[in-house]
N, C-alpha and C positions, 0 to 999 in steps of 0.2 A: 504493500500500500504506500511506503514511504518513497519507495520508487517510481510510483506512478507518480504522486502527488509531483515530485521532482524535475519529471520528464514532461508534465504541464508547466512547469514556467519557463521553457523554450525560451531559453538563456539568457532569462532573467535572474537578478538575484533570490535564490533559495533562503527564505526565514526558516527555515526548518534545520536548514544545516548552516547557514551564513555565523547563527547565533550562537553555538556551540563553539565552531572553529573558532571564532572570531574572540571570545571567552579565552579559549586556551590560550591563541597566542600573547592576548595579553598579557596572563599569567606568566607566559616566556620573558614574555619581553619585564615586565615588574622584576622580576626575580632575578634575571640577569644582566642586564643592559649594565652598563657599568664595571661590570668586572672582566680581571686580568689576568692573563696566567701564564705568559709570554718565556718560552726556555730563552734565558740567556747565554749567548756564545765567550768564549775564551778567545786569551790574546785583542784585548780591545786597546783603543788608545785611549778609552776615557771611562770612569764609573762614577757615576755620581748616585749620591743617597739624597733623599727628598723628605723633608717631615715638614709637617703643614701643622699649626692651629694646636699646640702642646697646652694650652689653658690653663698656665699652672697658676694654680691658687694656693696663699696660706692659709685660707679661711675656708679652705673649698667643706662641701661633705659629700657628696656624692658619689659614691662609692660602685656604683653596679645600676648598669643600663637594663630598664625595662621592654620586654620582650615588644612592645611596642614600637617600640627607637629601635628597633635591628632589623625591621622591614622595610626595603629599599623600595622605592615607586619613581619607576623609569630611571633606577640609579641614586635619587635623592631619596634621603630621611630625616626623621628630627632629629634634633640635636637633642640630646643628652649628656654633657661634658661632666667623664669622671674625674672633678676638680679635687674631692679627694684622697685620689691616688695618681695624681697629676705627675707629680716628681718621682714616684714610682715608675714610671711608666718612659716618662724620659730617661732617666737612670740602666733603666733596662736597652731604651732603644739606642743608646749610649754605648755600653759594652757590647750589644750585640753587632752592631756597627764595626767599633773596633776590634774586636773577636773574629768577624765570620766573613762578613762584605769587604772590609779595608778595602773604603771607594777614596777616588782620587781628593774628593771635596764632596762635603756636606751642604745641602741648600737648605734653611730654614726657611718657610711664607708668613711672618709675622703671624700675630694674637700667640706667642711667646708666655705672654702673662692674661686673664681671662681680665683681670680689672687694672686700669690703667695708670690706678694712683698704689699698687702694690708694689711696694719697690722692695720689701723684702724676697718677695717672687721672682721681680724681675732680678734682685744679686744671685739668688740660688740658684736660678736657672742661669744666670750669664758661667756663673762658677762649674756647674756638671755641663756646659755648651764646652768651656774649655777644656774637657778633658778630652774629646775627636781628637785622634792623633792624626789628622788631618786641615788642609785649611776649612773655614767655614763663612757662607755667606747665609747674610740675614736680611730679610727686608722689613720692614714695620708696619703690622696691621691695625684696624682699629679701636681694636679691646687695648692697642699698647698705648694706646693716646691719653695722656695724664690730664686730670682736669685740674689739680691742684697745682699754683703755681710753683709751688715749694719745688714738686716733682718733672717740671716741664724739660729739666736736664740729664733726666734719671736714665732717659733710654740710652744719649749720647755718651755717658758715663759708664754704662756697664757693655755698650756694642760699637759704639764708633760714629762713623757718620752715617747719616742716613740712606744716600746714596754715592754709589759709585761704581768700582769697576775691578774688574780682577781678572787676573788669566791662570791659566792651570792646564799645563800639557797643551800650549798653543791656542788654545778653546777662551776665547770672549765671554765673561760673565759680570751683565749690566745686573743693577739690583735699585730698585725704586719703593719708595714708601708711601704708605696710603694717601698720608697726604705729601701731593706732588704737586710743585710750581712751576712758574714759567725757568725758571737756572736748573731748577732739576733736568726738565724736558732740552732744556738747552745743550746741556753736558749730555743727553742720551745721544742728541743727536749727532755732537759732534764725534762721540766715541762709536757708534753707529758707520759715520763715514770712515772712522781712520779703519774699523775693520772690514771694510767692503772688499768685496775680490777674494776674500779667506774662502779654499775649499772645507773645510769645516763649519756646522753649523756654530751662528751664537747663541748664547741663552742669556734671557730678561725674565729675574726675578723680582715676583710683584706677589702681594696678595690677594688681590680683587678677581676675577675672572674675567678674560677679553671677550669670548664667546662661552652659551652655554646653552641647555636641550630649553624650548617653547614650553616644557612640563617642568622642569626646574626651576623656572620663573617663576610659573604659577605659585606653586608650592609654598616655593623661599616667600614670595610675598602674601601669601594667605596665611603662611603658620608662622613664619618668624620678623613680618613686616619691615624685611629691609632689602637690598639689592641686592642682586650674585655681580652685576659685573661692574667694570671700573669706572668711577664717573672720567675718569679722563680716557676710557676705551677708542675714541675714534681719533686720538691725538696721539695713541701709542700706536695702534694699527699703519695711521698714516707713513709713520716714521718706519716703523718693521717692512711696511710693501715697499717702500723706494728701494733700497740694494736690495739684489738678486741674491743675498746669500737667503739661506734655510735659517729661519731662526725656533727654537726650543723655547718655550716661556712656560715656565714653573711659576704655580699658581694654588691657594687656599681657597679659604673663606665658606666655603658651601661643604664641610665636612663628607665632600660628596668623591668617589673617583668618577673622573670624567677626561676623556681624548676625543678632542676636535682638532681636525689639520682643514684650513682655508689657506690656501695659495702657495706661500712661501714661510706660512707661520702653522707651527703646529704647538694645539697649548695641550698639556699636562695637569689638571688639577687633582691633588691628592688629598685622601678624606686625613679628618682630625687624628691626632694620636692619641686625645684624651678621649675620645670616643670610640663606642663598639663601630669596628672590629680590632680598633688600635694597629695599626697598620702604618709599616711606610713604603716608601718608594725605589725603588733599585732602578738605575737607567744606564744603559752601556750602548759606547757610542764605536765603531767599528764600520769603517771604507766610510763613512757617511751616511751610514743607520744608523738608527736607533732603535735598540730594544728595551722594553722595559715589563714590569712584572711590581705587582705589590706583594707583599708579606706581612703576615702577621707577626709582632711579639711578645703577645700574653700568652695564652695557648699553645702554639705551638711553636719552639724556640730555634728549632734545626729546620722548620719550612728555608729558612735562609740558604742553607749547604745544597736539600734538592734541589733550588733553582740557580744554584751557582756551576752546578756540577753537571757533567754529562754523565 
C-alpha cells in the first residue's frame, strides 16, 4: 500500500517518506557536523597547539557540565564553563602538551580569564602559560577586558602587548585583540605586505570569529545574546584577500569546533577548554597542508599518541 501511495505522486515530493528521511539526517547532521578526526602525518615543518577560551576563574564553582550543554546542534552548544576546575584543566592541557605533542608554538584565543577585573586569574594563569617549553602566542578576548581602572594594565603586565607578530620555522604569526584600532589594523597590514610572496601559509590570531554556520548565529544570539563574529570582520577579511598567500586564522569565542575555508582564508575555531568536551587543537602544516585533529584531555589522556602516530 505504501508503494502504491508513492508511485501516485509521480515525482512529487513523498510526505510519507520525505519526513522520516529528512528526520534522520538531521539527526546526522546535529550530532556530527563539527567534529574532527583528521590522522596527522610525520616529518612536518610546522605543529602548532590551539587552546581557545580557558575561563579561568578564582571564584569559579562549576565543576561538571550538565548533560544538556554536551549536545551539539549543527556543531554549537551552550556554554557551561567548568570555572571550577579551570586551572585544572589548563594544568593538565599544559603537561600534556609538553609531554606528548611538543608542537612548535602554542596559540592561545583570548577569554584566558572568565572575568576581566581577576587579576589573581589572570597571574596564575600567565605563571602555568609559562611553563610551554615552547614559544607562545596570545591574543585578548572579551571576558579579559578589565572594567576596573586599577586593573586596565593587568593584561599588558602578565602577557605583553596586545598585538603583534612573530615567526616560528619561517611561518608568519599576526595576533590581534578584541578590541582592535585603526594602528593595530595599520601594523597588520603592513606586516601583511612585508610577508607576501611566502610559499607558506600565514596565521592571524584573533578571538572573534570571521565566518560562521546561519544556525550558529541563530543560536549564539537566542541563548547567549551576543555575536560569534568580529565587529571588525570585513576590515580583516579585506586585508587577508589582497596577497595571494593562504592564510590560517585561529579563532575562539563560540566554545564551538568549526572549519570554514572562503578563498585564500581558511578559519579554525576551536571549542573552550573549560568546557565539555575540554579539548584542544593539534595543527600540522607539511608541503603546504594542513592537517588538523582535536583531542580530548580529561578523559582520555593518550587520544594525543593515536593521532600522533601511525
Amino acid at each position: 500500500m505504501a508503494m502504491r501511495d508513492c508511485l501516485r505522486c509521480k515525482g512529487r515530493v513523498c510526505v510519507r517518506w520525505f519526513i522520516p528521511f529528512t528526520l534522520a539526517g538531521l539527526i546526522c547532521f546535529l550530532l556530527l557536523d563539527g567534529c574532527f578526526s583528521k590522522r596527522l602525518p610525520n616529518n612536518v615543518e610546522l605543529t602548532v597547539v590551539h587552546l581557545a577560551d580557558p575561563h579561568l576563574s578564582t571564584y569559579g564553582q562549576v565543576t561538571d557540565t550538565p548533560w544538556t550543554h554536551k549536545i551539539a546542534i549543527g556543531g554549537y552548544k551552550l556554554h557551561k564553563k567548568c570555572t571550577g576546575k579551570s586551572f585544572d584543566l589548563l594544568e593538565k592541557a599544559v603537561a600534556v602538551i609538553n609531554a606528548k605533542i611538543k608542537p612548535d608554538v602554542v596559540v592561545v584565543t583570548g577569554d584566558i580569564i572568565d572575568t576581566g577585573d581577576d587579576i589573581a586569574a589572570l597571574k596564575k594563569g600567565a605563571e602555568i602559560i609559562r611553563r610551554l617549553n615552547c614559544p607562545v602566542i596570545i591574543s585578548k578576548g572579551d571576558h579579559d577586558i578589565a572594567r576596573k581602572s586599577e586593573n586596565m594594565n593587568g593584561w599588558e603586565s602578565a602577557f605583553g602587548k596586545l598585538d603583534g607578530f612573530s615567526e616560528v620555522n619561517e611561518f608568519a604569526f599576526f595576533y590581534i585583540p578584541f578590541e582592535s584600532d585603526t594602528e593595530t589594523f595599520k601594523s597588520l597590514e603592513d606586516g601583511i605586505k612585508a610577508a607576501q610572496g611566502k610559499k607558506q601559509p600565514g596565521f592571524l590570531c584573533m578571538h572573534r570569529m570571521l565566518y560562521s554556520s546561519w544556525l550558529m548565529d541563530v543560536l549564539c544570539k537566542r541563548w547567549h545574546r551576543t555575536e560569534l563574529l568580529s565587529p571588525d570582520r570585513d576590515t580583516i577579511i579585506d586585508l587577508l584577500k589582497k596577497p595571494a598567500n593562504r592564510w590560517i586564522v585561529l579563532c575562539g569565542h563560540s566554545h564551538t569546533n568549526h572549519e570554514k575555508t572562503h578563498g585564500n582564508i581558511t578559519e579554525f575555531c576551536t571549542s573552550s577548554l573549560a568546557e565539555y568536551p575540554h579539548e584542544l587543537r593539534i595543527l600540522k602544516v607539511k608541503s603546504g597542508d594542513v592537517w588538523t585533529t582535536v583531542v580530548r584531555i580529561d578523559e582520555v589522556p593518550d587520544e594525543c599518541e593515536r593521532f600522533l602516530s601511525h
